[in-house]
C-alpha positions in Angstrom: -26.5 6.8 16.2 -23.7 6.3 19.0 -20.3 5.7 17.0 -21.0 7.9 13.6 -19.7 11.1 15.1 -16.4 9.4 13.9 -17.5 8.6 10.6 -17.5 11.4 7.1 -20.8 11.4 5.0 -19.3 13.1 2.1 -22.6 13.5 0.5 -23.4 17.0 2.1 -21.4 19.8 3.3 -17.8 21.4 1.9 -16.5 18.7 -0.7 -12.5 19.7 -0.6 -12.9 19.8 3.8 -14.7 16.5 3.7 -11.8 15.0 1.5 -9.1 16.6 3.2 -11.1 15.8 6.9 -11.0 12.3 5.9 -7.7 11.8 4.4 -5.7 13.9 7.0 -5.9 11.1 9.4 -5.4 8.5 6.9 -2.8 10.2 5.9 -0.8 10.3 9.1 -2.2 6.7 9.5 -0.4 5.5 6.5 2.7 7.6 7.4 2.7 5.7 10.7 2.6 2.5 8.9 5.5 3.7 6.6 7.2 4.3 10.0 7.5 0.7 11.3 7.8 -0.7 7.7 11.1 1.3 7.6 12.1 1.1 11.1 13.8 -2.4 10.4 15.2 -0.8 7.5 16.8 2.0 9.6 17.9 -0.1 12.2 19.0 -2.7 10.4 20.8 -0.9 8.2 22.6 1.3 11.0 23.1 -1.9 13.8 23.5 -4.6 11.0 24.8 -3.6 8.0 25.1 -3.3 4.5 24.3 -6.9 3.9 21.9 -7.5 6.4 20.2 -3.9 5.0 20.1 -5.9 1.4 18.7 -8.5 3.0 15.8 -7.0 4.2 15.5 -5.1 1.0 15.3 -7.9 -1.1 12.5 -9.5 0.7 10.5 -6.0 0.7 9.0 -6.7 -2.9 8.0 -9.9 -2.4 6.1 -9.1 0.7 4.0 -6.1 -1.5 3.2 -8.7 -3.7 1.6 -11.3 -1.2 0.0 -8.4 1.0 -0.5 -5.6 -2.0 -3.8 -8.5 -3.0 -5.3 -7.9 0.5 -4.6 -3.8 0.6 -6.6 -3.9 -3.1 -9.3 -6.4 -2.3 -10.1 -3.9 1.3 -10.1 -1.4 -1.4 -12.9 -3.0 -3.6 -14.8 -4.2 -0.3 -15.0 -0.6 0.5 -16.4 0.2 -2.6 -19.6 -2.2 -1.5 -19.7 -1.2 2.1 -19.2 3.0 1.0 -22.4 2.1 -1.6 -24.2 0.7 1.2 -23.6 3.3 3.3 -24.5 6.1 1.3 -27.2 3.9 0.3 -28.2 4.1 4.0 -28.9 -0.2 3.1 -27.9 -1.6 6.7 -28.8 -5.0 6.2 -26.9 -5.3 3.1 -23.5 -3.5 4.7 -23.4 -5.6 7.8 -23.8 -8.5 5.0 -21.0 -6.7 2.7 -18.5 -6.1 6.4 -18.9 -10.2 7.8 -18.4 -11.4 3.9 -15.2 -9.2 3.8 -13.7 -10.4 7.1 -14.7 -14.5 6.6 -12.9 -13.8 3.3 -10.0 -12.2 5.3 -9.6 -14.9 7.4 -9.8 -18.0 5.6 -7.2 -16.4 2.5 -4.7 -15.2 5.3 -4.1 -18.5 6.9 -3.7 -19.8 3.4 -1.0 -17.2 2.7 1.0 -17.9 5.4 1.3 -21.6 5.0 2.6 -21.1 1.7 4.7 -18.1 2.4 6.6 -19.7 5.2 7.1 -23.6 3.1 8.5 -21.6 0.1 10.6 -19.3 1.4 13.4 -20.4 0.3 12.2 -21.1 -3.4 11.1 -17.9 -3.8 13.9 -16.1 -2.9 16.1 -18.6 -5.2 13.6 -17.6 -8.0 14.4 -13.5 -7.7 18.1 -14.6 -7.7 19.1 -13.9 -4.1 22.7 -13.5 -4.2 24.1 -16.6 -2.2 26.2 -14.1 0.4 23.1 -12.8 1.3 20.7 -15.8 1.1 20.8 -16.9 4.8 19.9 -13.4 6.0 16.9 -13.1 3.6 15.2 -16.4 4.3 15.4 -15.6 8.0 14.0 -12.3 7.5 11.2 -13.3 5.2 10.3 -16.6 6.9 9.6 -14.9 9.9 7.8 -12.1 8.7 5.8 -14.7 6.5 4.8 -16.7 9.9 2.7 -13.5 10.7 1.1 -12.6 7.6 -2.1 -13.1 8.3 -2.3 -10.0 10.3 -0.9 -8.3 8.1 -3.7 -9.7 5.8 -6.2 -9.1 8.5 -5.5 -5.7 9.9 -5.8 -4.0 6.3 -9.1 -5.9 5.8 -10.5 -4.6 9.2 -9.0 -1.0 8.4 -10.6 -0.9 4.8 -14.3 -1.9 6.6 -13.6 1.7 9.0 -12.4 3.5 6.4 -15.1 2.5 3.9 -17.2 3.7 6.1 -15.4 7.2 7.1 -13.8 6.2 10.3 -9.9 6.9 9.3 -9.4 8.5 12.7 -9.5 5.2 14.6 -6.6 3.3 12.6 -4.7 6.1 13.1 -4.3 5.9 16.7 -4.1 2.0 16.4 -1.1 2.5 14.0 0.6 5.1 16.2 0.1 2.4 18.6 1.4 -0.4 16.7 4.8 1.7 15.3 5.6 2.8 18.8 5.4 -1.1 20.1 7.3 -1.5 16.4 10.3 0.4 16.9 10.9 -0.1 20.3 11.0 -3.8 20.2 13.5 -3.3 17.1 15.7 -1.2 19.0 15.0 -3.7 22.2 15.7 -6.9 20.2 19.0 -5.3 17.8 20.5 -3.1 19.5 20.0 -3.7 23.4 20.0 -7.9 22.8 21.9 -8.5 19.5 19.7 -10.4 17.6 20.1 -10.8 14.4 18.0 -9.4 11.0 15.2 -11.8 11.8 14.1 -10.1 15.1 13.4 -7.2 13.0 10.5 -9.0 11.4 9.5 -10.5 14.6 9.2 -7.3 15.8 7.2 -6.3 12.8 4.5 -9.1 13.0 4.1 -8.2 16.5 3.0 -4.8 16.0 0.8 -5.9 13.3 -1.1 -8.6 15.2 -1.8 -5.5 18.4 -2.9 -2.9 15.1 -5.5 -5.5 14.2 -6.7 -6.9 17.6 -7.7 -2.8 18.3 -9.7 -2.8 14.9 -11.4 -5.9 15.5 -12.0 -5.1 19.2 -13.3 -1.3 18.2 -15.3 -2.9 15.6 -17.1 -5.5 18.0 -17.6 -2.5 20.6 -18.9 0.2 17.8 -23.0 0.1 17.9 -25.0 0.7 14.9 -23.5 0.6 11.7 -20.4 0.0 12.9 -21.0 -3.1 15.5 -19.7 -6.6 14.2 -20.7 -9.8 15.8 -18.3 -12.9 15.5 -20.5 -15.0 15.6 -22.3 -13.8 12.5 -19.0 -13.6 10.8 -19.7 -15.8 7.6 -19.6 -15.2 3.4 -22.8 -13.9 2.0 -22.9 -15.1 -1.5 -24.6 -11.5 -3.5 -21.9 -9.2 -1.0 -19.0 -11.7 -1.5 -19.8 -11.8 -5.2 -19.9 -7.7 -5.1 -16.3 -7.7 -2.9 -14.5 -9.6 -5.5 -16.0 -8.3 -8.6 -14.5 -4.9 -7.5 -11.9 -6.2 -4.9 -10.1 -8.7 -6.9 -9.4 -6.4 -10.5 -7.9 -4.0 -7.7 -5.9 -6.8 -5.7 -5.1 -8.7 -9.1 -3.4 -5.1 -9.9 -1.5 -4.5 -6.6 -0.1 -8.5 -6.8 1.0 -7.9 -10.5 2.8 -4.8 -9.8 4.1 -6.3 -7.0 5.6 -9.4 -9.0 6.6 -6.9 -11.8 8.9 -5.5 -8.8 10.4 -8.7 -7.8 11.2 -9.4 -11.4 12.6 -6.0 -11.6 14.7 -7.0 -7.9 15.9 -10.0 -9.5 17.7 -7.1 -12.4 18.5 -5.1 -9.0 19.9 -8.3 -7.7 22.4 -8.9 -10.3 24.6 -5.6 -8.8 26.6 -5.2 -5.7 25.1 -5.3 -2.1 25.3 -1.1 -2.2 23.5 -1.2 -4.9 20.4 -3.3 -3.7 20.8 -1.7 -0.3 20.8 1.9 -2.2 17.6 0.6 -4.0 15.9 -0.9 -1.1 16.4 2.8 0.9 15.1 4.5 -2.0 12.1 2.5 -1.9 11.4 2.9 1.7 12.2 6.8 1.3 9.7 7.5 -1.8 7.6 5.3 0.4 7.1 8.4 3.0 6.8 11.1 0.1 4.1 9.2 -1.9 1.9 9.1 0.7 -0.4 12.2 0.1 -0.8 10.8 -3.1 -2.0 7.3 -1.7 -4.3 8.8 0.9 -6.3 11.4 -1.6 -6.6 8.7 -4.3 -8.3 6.4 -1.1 -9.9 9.5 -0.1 -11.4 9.9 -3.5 -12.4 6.1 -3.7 -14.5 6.5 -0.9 -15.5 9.9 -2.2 -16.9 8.9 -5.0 -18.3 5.5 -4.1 -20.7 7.5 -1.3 -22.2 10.2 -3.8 -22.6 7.8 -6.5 -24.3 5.7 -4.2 -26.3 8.5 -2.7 -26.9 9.3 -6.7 -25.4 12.5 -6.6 -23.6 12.8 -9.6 -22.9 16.4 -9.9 -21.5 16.1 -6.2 -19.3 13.6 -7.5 -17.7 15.7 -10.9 -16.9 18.5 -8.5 -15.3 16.6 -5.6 -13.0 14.4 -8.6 -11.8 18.0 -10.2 -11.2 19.3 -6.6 -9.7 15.9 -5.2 -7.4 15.3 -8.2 -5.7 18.7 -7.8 -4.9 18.2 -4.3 -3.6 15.0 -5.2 -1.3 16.2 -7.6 -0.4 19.9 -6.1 1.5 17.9 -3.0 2.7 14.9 -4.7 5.0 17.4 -6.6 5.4 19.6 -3.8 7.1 16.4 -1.5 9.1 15.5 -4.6 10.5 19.0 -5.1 11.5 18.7 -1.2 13.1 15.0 -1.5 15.0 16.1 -4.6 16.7 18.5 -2.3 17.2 16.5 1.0 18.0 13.2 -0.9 21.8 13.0 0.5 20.2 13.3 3.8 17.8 10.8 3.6 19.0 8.2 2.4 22.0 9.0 4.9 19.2 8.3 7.8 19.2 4.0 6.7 23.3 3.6 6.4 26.4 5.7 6.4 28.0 3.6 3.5 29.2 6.4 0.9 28.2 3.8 -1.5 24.7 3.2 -0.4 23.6 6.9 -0.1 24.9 7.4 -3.8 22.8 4.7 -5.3 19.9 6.0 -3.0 20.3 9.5 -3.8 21.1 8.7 -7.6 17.8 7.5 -7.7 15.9 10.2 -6.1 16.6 12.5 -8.3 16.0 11.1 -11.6 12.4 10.3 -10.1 11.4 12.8 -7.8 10.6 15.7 -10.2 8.4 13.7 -11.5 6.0 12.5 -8.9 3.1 14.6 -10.5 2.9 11.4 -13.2 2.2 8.9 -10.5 -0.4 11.1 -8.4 -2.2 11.2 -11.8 -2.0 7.9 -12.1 -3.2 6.8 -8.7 -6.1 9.7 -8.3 -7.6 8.8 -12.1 -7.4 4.7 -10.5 -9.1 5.7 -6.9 -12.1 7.5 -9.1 -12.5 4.5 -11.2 -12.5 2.1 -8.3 -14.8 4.2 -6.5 -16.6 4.5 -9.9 -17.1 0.4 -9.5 -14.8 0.8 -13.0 -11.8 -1.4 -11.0 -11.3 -3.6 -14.2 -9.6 -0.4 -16.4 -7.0 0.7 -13.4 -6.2 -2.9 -13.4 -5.8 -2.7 -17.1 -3.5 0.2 -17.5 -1.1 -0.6 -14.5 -0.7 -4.2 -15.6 0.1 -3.1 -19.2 2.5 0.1 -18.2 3.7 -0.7 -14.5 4.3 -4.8 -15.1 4.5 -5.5 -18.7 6.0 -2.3 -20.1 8.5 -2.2 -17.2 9.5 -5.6 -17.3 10.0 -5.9 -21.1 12.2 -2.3 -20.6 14.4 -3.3 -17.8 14.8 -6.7 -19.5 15.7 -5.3 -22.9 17.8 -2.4 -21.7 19.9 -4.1 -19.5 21.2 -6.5 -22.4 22.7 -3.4 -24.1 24.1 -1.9 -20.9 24.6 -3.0 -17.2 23.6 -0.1 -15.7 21.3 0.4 -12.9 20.2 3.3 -14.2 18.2 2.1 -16.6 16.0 0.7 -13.9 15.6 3.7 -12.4 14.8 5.1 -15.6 11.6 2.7 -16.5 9.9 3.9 -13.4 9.1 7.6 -14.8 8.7 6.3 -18.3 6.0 3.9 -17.4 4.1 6.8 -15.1 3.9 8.5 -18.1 2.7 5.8 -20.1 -0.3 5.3 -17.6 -1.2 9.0 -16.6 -1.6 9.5 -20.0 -3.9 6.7 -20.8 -5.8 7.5 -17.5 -6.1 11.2 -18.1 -7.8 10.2 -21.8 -10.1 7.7 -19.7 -11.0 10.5 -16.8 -11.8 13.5 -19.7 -14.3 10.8 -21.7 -16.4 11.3 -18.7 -17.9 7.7 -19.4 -16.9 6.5 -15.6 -19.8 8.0 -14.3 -22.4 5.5 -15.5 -23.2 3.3 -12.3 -22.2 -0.1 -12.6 
């Protein structure tokens, strides 16, 4: 079939090059991604300012909350096209790939009227400090008017990776992040503009990354060919995409809103502080990555072989995958422990910023073998078609554990170090409880 030369069947050949074969260019996809997500922060931060750097910052976790639903819903869609696939069922994955995107569509239009009318409110309701309150609604109204491709170009990247193509986003997001950074650089620093370009220039580069997915995906043949005009919900795949999508999307929102609750603590410090913060976050961004890639890696692993019914297959690729997950999760922390100064020197030259940043880094980075666990145990399970129990145990120890901490600690003592500190406490909280569900062994019954 024209088009699959692209795609990994991990139900035959070397299990750990399969994995790695696929994740290495969603890896460097995702990196990509990281790129323009922190370009404004770089430039902004550099051209703009502290404030304007805060700004931005502020409005990061409340953007991960609105589009964190879509990144986990394209993760449970995959699930039901990966089946499919390794299923070899054609008719019911062209069903499970138009359900996804009508889905897409119609919840991304949605988003973005509300995001853009209630900008202001929401803001107000993470306690945006009035200095900075004019620079945050600009940034976030703007980036909200644009949402939807946001929304739409991780649906259309979930359908190609669900179905092994993670070579294809990669070149659209290299794409994208060039056209990213070069209008931010064009609109800041060659024609003044203010922090709101740098979500224009954001939403622009978004809308081209998901025009090439949808035009590869109505050019692909075979498996991989959509037709718009078939584009519509199936009721048994839609049913299928949100019983596995929505425990995974429910999770990402939740976490997300557990962060802006935790910004609104952030917000109650000075502008270094949130800018030191918001770098921080942007930074750890980069180094998490190989964690986020094998645990996507492993989603799709799993869901193919259990699909194909290949359960052994599927043990010996989740022992191998998890490893690699962990091995270079710590490895990147060991390495941003060491260049934290440096870093975080990269988004602002303010002594005050790069000690916050910095501060933070290395109370957390030593660490990052707790939250590969974490996110490789959850990429099984959702493979698994287990979504509900990741849901469960990041919504108890990443949202509700978190929140309670910060809120309770920070009564005792106004330090911002006790936010920083309720990060590794609640990793370990959840790779424990994940590790107990993993070693049980009671995942692999087929849902």
């Amino acid at each position: 079939m024209a088009g699959e030369r692209a795609l990994v069947d991990f139900s035959t050949g070397s299990i750990s090059g399969k994995i790695i074969a696929f994740a290495f260019p969603l890896f460097l996809g995702n990196l990509f991604q990281q790129l323009y997500n922190a370009a404004d922060t770089l430039i902004v931060g550099n051209f703009l300012g502290s404030e304007a750097l805060a700004a931005v910052s502020t409005s990061s976790s409340l953007i991960f909350m609105m589009v964190g639903f879509f990144n986990g819903l394209a993760v449970g869609a995959g699930v039901v096209i990966s089946r499919a696939f390794g299923a070899r069922d054609e008719e019911k994955l062209e069903r499970a790939i138009y359900s996804d995107i009508a889905f897409g569509i119609v919840s991304g239009i949605i988003l973005t009227v509300f995001a853009v009318i209630f900008t202001p409110s929401i803001l107000r309701w993470i306690a945006t400090p009035e200095d900075i309150l004019p620079l945050s609604s600009d940034y976030f109204r703007i980036y909200s008017a644009g949402i939807f491709f946001s929304v739409m170009y991780n649906i259309l990247m979930g359908i190609m990776n669900a179905l092994g193509d993670s070579r294809h986003p990669l070149y659209y997001l290299i794409i994208s992040s060039a056209v990213n950074i070069f209008l931010d650089i064009l609109f800041i620093a060659g024609f003044g503009m203010g922090v709101g370009s740098a979500a224009a220039a954001t939403i622009i580069s978004q809308a081209v990354s998901s025009v090439l997915c949808l035009v590869r995906l109505i050019r692909g043949e075979g498996k991989i060919r959509i037709r718009l005009s078939r584009i519509r919900p199936y009721r048994r795949e839609l049913r299928g995409i949100i019983n596995y999508g929505l425990p995974a999307g429910l999770q990402n929102s939740i976490v997300g809103l557990a962060n802006t609750v935790v910004q609104a603590s952030v917000n109650t410090f000075s502008a270094a502080a949130i800018a030191g913060f918001g770098v921080y976050g942007k930074v750890e961004g980069f180094v998490l990555l190989p964690i986020t890639t094998f645990s996507l890696a492993l989603t799709t692993f799993v869901a193919q072989t259990m699909g194909n019914r290949n359960l052994e297959r599927t043990k010996k690729g989740v022992v191998e995958g998890m490893l690699m997950t962990v091995i270079s999760g710590e490895i990147l922390g060991i390495i941003l422990y060491i260049t934290a100064p440096f870093l975080v020197s990269l988004f602002s030259s303010d002594p005050e910023v790069i000690e916050f940043g910095t501060r933070q880094a290395r109370l957390e980075s030593l660490l990052y073998f707790l939250p590969a666990i974490s996110h490789g145990n959850a990429g099984v399970l959702r493979g698994a078609g287990k979504a509900f129990i990741p849901m469960f145990v990041l919504l108890c120890s990443w949202c509700i554990i978190r929140v309670i901490f910060v809120q309770i600690a920070l009564l005792f003592s106004h330090s911002i170090m006790l936010i920083y500190i309720a990060y590794p406490l609640t990793w370990f909280i959840s790779s424990s409880i994940f590790l107990f569900v993993l070693l049980r062994g009671k995942w692999l019954t087929r849902s």
